[in-house]
N, CA, C and O atoms as a GROMACS GRO file, in nm:
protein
  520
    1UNK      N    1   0.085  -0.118   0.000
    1UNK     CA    2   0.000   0.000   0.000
    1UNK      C    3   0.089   0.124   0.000
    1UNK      O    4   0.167   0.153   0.091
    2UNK      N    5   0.068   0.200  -0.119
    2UNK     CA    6   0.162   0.328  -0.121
    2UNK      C    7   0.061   0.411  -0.044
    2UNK      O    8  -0.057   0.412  -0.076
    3UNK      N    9   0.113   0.486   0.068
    3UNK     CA   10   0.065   0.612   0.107
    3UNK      C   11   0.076   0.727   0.052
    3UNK      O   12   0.005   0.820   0.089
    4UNK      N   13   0.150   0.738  -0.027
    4UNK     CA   14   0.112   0.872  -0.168
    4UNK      C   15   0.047   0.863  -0.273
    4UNK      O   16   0.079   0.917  -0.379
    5UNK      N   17  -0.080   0.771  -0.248
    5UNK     CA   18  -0.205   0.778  -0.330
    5UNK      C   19  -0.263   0.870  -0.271
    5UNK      O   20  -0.357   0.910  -0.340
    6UNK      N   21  -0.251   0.938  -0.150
    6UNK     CA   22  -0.372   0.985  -0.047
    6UNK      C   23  -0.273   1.167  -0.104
    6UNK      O   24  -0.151   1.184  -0.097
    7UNK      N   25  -0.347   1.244  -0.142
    7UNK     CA   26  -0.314   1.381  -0.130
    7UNK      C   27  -0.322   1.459  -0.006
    7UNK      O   28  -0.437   1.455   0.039
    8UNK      N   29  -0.221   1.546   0.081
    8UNK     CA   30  -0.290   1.608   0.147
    8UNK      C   31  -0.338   1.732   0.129
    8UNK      O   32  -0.304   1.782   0.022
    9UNK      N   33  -0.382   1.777   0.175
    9UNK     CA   34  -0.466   1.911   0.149
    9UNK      C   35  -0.490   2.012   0.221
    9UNK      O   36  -0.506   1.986   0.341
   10UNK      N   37  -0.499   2.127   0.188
   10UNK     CA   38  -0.489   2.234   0.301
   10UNK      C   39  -0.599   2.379   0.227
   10UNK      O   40  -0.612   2.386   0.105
   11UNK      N   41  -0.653   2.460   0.302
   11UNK     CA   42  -0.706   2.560   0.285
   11UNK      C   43  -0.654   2.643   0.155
   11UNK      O   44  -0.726   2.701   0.074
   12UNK      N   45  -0.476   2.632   0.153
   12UNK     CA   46  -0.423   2.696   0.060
   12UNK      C   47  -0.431   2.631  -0.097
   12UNK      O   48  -0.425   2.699  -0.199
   13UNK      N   49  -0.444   2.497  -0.093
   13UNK     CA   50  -0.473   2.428  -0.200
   13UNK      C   51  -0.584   2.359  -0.251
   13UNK      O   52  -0.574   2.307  -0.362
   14UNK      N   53  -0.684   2.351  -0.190
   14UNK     CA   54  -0.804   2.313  -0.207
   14UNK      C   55  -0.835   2.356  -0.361
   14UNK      O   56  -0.823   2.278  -0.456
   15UNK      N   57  -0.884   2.507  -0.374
   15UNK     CA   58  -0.944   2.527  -0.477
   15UNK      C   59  -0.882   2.435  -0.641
   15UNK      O   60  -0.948   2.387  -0.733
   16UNK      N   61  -0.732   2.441  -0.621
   16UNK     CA   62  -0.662   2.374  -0.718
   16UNK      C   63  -0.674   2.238  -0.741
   16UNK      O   64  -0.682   2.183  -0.850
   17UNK      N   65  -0.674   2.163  -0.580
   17UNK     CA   66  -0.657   2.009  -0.599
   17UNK      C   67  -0.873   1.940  -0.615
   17UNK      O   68  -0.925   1.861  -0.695
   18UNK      N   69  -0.921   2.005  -0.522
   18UNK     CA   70  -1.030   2.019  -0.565
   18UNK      C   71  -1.181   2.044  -0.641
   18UNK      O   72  -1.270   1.979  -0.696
   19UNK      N   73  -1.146   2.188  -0.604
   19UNK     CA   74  -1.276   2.248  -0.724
   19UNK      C   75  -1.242   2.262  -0.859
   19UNK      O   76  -1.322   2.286  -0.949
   20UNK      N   77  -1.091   2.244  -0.874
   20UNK     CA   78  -1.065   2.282  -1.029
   20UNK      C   79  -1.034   2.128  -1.055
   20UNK      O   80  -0.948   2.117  -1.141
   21UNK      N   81  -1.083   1.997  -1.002
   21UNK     CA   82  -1.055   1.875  -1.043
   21UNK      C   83  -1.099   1.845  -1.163
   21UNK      O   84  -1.205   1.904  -1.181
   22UNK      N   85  -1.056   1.758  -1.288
   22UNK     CA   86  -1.107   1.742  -1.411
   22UNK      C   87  -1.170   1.575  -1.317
   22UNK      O   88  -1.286   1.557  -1.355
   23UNK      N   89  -1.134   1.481  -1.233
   23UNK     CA   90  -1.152   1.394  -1.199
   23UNK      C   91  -1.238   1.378  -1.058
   23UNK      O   92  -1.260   1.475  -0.985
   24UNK      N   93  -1.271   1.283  -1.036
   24UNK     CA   94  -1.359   1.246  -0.951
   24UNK      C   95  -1.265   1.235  -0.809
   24UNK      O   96  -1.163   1.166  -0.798
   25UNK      N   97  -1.328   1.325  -0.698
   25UNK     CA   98  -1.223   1.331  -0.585
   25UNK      C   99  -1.291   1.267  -0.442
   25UNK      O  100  -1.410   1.296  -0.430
   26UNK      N  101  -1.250   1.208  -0.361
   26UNK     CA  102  -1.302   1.147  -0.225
   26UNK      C  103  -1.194   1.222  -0.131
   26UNK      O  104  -1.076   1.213  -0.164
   27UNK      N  105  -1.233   1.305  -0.003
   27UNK     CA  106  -1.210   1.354   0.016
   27UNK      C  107  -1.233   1.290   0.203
   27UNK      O  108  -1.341   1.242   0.238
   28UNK      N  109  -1.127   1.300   0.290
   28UNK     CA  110  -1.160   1.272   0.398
   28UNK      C  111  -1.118   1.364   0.500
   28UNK      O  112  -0.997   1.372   0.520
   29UNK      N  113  -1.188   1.426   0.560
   29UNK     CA  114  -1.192   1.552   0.692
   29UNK      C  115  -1.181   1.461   0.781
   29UNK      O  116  -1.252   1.362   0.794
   30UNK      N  117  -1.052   1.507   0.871
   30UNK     CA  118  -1.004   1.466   0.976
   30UNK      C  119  -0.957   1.522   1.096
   30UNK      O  120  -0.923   1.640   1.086
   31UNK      N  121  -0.946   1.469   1.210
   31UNK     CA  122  -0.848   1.549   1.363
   31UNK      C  123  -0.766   1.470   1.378
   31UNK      O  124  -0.784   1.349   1.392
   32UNK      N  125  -0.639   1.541   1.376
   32UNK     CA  126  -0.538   1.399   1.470
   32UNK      C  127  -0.543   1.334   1.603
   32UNK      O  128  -0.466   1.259   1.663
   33UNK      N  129  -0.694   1.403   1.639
   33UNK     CA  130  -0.677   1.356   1.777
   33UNK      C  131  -0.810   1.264   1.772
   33UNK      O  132  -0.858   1.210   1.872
   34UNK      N  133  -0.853   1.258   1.667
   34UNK     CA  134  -0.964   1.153   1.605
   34UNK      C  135  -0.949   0.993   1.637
   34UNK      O  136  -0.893   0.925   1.552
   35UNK      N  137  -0.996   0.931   1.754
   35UNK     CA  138  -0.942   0.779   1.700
   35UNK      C  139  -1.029   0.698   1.615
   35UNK      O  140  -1.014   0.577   1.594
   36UNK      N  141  -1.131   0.778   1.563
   36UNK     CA  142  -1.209   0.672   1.442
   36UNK      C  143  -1.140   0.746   1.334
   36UNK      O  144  -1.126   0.652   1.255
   37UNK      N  145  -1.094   0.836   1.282
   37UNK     CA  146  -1.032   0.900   1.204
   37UNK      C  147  -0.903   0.796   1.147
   37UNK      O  148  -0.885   0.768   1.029
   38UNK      N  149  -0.810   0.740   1.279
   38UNK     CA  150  -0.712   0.633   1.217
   38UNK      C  151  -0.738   0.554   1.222
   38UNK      O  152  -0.656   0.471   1.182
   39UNK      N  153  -0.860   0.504   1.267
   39UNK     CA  154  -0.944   0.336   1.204
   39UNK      C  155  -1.024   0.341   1.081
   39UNK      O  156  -1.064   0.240   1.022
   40UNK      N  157  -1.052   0.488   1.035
   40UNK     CA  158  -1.075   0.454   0.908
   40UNK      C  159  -0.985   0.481   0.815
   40UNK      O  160  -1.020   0.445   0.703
   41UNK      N  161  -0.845   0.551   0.822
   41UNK     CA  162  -0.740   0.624   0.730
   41UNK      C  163  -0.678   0.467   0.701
   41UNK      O  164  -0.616   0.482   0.595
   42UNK      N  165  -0.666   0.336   0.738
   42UNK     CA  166  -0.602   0.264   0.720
   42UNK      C  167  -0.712   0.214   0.573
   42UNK      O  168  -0.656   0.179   0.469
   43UNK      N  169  -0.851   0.215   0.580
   43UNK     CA  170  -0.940   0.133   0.501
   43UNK      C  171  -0.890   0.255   0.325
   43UNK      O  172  -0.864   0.222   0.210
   44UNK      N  173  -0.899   0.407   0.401
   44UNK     CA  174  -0.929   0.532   0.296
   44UNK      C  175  -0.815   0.506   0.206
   44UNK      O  176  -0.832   0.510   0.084
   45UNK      N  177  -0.650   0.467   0.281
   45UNK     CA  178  -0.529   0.366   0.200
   45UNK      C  179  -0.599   0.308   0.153
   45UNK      O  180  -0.645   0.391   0.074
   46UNK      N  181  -0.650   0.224   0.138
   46UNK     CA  182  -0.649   0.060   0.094
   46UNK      C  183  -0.704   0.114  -0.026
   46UNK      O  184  -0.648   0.093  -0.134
   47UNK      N  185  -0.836   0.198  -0.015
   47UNK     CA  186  -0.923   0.232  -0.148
   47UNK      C  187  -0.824   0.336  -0.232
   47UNK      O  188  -0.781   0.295  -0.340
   48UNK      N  189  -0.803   0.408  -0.208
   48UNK     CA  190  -0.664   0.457  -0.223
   48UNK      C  191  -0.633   0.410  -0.357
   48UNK      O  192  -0.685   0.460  -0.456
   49UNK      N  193  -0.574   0.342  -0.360
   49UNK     CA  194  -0.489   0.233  -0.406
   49UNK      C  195  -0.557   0.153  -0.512
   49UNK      O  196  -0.525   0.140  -0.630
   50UNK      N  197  -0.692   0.084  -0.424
   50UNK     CA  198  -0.743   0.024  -0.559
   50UNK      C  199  -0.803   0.089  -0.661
   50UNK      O  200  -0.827   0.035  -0.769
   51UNK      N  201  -0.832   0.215  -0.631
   51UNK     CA  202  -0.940   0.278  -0.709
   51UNK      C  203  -0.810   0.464  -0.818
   51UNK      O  204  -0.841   0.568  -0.875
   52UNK      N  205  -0.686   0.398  -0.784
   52UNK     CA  206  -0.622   0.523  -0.843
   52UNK      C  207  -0.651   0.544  -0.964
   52UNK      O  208  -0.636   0.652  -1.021
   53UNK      N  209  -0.686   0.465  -1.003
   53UNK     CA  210  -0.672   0.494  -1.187
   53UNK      C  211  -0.817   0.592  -1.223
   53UNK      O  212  -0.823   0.648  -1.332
   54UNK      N  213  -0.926   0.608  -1.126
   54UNK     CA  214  -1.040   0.650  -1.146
   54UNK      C  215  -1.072   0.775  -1.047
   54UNK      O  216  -1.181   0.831  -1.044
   55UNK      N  217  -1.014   0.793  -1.005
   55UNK     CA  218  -1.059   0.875  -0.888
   55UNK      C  219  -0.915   0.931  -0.799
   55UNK      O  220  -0.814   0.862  -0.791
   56UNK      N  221  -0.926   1.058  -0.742
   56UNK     CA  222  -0.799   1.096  -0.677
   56UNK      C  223  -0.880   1.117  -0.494
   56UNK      O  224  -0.989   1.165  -0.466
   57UNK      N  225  -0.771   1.058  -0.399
   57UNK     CA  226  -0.800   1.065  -0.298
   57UNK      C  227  -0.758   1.178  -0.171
   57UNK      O  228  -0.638   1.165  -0.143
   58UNK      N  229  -0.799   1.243  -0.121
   58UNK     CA  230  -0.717   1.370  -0.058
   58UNK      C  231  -0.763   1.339   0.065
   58UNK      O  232  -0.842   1.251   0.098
   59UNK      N  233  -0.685   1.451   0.155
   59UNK     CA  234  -0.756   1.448   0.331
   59UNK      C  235  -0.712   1.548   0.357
   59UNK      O  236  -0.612   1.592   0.300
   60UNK      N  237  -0.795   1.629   0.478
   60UNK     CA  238  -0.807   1.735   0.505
   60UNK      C  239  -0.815   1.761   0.636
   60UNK      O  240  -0.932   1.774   0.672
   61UNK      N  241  -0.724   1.776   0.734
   61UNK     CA  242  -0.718   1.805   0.871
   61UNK      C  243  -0.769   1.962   0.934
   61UNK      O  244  -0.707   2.068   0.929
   62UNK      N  245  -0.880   1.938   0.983
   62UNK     CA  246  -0.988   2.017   0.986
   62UNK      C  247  -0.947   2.118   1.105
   62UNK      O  248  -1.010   2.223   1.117
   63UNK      N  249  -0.829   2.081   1.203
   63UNK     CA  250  -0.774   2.182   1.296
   63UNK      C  251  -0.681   2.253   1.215
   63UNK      O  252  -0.654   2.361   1.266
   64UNK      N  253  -0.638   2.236   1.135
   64UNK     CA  254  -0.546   2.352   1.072
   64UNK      C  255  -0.596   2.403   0.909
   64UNK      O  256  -0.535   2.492   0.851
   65UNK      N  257  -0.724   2.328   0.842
   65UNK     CA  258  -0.771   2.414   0.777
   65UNK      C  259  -0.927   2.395   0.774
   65UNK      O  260  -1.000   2.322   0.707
   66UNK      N  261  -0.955   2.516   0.902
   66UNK     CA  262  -1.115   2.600   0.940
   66UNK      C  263  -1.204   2.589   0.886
   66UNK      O  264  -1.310   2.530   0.907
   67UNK      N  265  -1.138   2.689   0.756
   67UNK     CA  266  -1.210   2.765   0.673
   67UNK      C  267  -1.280   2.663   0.606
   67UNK      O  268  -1.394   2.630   0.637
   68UNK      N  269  -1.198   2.599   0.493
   68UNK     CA  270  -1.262   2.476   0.420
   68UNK      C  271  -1.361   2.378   0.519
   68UNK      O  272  -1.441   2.306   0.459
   69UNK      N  273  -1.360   2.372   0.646
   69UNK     CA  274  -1.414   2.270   0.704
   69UNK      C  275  -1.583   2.308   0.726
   69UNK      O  276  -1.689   2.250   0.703
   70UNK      N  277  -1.540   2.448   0.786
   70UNK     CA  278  -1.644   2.529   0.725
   70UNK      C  279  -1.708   2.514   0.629
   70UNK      O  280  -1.770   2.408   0.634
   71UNK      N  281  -1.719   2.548   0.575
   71UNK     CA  282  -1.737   2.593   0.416
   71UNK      C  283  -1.832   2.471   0.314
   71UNK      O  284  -1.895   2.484   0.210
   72UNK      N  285  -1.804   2.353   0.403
   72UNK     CA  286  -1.831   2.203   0.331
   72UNK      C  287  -1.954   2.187   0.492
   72UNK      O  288  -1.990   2.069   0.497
   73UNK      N  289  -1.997   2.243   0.573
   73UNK     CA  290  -2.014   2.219   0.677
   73UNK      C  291  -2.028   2.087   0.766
   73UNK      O  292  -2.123   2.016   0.800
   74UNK      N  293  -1.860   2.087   0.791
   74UNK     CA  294  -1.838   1.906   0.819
   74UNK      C  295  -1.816   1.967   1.008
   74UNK      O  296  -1.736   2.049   1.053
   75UNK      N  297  -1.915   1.891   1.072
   75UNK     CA  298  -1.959   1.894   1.204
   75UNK      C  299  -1.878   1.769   1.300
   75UNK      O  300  -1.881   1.777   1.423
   76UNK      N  301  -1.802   1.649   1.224
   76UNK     CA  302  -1.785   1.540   1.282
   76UNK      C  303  -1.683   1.493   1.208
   76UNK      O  304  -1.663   1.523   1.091
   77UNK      N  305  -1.585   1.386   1.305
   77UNK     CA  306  -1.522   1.345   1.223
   77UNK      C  307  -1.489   1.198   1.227
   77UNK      O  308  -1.475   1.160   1.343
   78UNK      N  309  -1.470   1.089   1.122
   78UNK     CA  310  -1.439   1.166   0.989
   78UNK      C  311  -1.530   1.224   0.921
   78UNK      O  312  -1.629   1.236   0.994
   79UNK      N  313  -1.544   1.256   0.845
   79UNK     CA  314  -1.681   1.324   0.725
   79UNK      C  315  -1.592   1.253   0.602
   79UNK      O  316  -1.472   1.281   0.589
   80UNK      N  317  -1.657   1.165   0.518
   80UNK     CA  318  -1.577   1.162   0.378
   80UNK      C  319  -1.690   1.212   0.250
   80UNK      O  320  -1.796   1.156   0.220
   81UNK      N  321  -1.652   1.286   0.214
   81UNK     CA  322  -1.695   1.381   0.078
   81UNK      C  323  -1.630   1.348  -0.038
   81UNK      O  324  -1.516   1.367  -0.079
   82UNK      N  325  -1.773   1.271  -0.103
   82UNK     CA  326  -1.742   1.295  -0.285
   82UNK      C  327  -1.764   1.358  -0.380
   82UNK      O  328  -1.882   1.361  -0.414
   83UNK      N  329  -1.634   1.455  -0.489
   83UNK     CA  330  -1.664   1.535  -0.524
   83UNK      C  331  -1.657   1.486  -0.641
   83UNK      O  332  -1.594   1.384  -0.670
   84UNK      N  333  -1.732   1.570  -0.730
   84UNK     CA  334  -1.743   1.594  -0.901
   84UNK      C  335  -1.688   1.674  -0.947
   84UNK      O  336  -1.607   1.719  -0.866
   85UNK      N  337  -1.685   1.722  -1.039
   85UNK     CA  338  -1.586   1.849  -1.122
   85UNK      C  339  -1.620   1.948  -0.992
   85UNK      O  340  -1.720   2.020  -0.986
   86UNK      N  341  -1.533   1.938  -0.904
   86UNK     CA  342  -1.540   2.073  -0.776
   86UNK      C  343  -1.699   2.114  -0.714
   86UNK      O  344  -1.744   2.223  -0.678
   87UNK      N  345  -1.779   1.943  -0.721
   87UNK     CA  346  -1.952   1.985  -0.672
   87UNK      C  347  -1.925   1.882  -0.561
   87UNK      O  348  -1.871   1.778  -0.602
   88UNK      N  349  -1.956   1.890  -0.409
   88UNK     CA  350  -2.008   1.754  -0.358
   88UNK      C  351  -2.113   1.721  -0.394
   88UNK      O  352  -2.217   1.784  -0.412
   89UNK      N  353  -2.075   1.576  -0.408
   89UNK     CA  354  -2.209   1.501  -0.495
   89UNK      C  355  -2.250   1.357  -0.349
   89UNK      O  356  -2.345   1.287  -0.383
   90UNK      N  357  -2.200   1.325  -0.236
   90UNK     CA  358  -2.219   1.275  -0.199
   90UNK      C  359  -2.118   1.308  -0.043
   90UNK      O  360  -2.015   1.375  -0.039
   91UNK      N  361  -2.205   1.220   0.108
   91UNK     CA  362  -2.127   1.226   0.204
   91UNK      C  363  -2.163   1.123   0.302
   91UNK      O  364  -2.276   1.076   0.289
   92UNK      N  365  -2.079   1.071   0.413
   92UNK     CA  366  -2.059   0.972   0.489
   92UNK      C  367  -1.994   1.030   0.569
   92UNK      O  368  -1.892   1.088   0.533
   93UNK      N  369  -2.047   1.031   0.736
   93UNK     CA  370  -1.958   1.015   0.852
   93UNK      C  371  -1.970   0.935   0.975
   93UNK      O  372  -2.061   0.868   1.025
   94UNK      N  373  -1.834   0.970   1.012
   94UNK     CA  374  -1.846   0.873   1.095
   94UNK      C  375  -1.732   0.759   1.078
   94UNK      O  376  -1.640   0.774   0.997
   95UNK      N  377  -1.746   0.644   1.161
   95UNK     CA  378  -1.646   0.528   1.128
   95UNK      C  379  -1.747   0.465   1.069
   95UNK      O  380  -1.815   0.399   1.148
   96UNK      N  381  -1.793   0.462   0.915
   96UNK     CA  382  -1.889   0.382   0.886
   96UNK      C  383  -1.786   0.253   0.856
   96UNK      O  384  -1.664   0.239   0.869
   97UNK      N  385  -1.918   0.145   0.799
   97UNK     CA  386  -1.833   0.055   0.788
   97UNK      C  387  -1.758   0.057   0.657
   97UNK      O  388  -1.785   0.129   0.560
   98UNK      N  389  -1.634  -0.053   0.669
   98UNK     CA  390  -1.530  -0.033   0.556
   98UNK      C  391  -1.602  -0.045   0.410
   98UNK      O  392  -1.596   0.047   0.329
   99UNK      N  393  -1.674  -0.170   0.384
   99UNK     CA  394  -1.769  -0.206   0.272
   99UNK      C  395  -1.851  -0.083   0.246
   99UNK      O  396  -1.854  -0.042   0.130
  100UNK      N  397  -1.907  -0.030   0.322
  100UNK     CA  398  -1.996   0.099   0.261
  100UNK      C  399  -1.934   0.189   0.198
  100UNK      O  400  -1.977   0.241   0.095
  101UNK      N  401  -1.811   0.221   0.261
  101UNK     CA  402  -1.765   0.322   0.209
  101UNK      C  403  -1.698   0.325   0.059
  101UNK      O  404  -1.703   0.414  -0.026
  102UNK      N  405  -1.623   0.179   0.056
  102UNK     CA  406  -1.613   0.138  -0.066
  102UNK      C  407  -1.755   0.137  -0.175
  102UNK      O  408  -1.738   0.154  -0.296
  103UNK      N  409  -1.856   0.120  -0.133
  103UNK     CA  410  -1.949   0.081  -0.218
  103UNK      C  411  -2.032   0.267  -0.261
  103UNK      O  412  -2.107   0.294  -0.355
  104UNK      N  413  -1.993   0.334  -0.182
  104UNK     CA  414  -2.015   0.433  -0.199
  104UNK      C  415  -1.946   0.499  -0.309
  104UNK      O  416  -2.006   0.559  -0.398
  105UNK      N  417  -1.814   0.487  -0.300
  105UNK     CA  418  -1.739   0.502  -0.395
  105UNK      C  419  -1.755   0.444  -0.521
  105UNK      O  420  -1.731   0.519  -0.616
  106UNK      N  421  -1.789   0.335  -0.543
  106UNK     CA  422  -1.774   0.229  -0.645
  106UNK      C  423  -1.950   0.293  -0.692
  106UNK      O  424  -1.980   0.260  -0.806
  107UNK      N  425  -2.016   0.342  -0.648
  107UNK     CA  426  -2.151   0.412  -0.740
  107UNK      C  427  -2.141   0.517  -0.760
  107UNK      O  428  -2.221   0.550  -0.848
  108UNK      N  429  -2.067   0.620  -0.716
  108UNK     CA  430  -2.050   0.738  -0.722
  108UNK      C  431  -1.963   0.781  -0.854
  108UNK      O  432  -1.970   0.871  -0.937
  109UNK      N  433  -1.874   0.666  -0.828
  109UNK     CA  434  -1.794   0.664  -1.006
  109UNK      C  435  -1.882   0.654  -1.127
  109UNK      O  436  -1.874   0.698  -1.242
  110UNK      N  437  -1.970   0.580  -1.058
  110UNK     CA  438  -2.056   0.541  -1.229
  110UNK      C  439  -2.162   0.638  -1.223
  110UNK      O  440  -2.215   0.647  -1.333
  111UNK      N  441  -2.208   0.709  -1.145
  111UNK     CA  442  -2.333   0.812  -1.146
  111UNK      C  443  -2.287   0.949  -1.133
  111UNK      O  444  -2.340   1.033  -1.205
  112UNK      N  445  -2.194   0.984  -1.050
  112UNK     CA  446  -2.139   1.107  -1.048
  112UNK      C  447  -2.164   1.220  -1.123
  112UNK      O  448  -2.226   1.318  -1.081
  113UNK      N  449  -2.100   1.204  -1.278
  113UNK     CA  450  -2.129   1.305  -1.364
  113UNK      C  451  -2.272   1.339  -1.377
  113UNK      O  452  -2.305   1.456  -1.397
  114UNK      N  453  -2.360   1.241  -1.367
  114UNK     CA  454  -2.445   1.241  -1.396
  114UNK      C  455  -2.541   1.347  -1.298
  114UNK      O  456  -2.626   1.426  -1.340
  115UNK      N  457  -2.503   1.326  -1.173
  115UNK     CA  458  -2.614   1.385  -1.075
  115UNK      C  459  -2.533   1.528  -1.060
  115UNK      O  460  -2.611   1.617  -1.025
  116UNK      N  461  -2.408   1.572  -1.077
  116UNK     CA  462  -2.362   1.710  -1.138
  116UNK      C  463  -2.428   1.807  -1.229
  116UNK      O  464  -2.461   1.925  -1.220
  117UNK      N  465  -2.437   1.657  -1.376
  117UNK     CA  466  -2.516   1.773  -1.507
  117UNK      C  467  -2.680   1.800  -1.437
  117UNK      O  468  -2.749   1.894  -1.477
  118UNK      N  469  -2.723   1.714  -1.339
  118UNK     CA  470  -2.868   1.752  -1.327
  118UNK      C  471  -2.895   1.825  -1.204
  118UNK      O  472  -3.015   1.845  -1.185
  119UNK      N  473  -2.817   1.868  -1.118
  119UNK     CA  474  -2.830   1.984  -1.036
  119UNK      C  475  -2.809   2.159  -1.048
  119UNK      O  476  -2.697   2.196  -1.084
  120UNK      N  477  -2.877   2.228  -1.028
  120UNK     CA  478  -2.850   2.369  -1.023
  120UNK      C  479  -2.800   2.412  -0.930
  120UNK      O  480  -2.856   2.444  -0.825
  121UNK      N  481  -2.666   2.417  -0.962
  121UNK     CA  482  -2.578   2.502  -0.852
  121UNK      C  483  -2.580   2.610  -0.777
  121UNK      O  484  -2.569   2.700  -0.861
  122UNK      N  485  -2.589   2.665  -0.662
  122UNK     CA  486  -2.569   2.729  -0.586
  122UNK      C  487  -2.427   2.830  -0.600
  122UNK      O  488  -2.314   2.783  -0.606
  123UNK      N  489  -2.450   2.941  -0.603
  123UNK     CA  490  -2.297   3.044  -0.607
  123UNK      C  491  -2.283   3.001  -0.492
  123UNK      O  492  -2.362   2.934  -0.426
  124UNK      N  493  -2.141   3.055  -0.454
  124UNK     CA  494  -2.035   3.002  -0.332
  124UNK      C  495  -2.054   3.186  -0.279
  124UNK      O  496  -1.993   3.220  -0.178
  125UNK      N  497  -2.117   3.264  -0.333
  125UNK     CA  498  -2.085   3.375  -0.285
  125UNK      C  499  -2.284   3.424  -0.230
  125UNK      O  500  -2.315   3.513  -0.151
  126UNK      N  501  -2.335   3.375  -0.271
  126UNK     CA  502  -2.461   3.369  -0.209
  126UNK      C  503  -2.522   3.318  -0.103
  126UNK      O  504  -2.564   3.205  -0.129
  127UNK      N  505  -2.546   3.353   0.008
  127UNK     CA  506  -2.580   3.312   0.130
  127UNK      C  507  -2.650   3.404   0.221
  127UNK      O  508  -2.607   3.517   0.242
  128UNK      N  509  -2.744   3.362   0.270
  128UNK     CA  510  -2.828   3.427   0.384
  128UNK      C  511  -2.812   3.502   0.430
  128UNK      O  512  -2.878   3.604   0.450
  129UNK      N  513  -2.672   3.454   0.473
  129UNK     CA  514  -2.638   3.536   0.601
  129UNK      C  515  -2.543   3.692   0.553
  129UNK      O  516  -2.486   3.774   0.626
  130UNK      N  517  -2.554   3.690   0.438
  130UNK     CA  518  -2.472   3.847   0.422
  130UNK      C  519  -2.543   3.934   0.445
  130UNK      O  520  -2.503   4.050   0.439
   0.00000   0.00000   0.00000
């Protein structure tokens, strides 16, 4: 298992490794002080790995980048988020189990684009609260 299948990621790079993805991204929000966080980072490897050729995998440590944690409003951890060309299109938290999460993945590849072209997006600069 190579551990540089897994991208890491930070507030400063997000928009690049993320929203400007041409590929399908799984994304896992984390604490290091999480202990379901490293009972599931061993499974998020494994998929990692099997699934590189289709999909890119990142993680996102949610005490040192806020903003993004914010922003995705991830309350718990882990949170794993699947993205589409820079849309979440799907989410899971928690220590779910290992099989789900794979299987989550493994439909999200084949439907993904799809539930992207048929949603109306929301601006990132529109919100209530301004």
């Amino acid at each position: 298992m190579n551990k540089n299948e897994v991208v890491e990621l930070f507030d400063s790079n997000w928009e690049q490794n993320v929203e400007k993805s041409e590929k399908p991204i799984m994304i896992m929000f984390y604490s290091p002080t999480c202990p379901h966080c490293h009972t599931m980072e061993t499974y998020f490897q494994e998929y990692a790995e099997d699934f590189k050729e289709n999909i890119v995998f990142g993680k996102i440590n949610i005490v040192d980048s806020q903003m993004t944690a914010r922003r995705y409003g991830v309350m718990g951890t882990p949170t794993f988020k699947f993205f589409c060309f820079g849309h979440p299109v799907a989410e899971l938290v928690g220590a779910v189990y290992p099989s789900l999460l794979k299987k989550t993945i493994e439909d999200h590849l084949k439907s993904s684009r799809e539930c992207v072209e048929n949603t109306t997006w929301v601006d990132a600069g529109i919100s209530g609260y301004a």
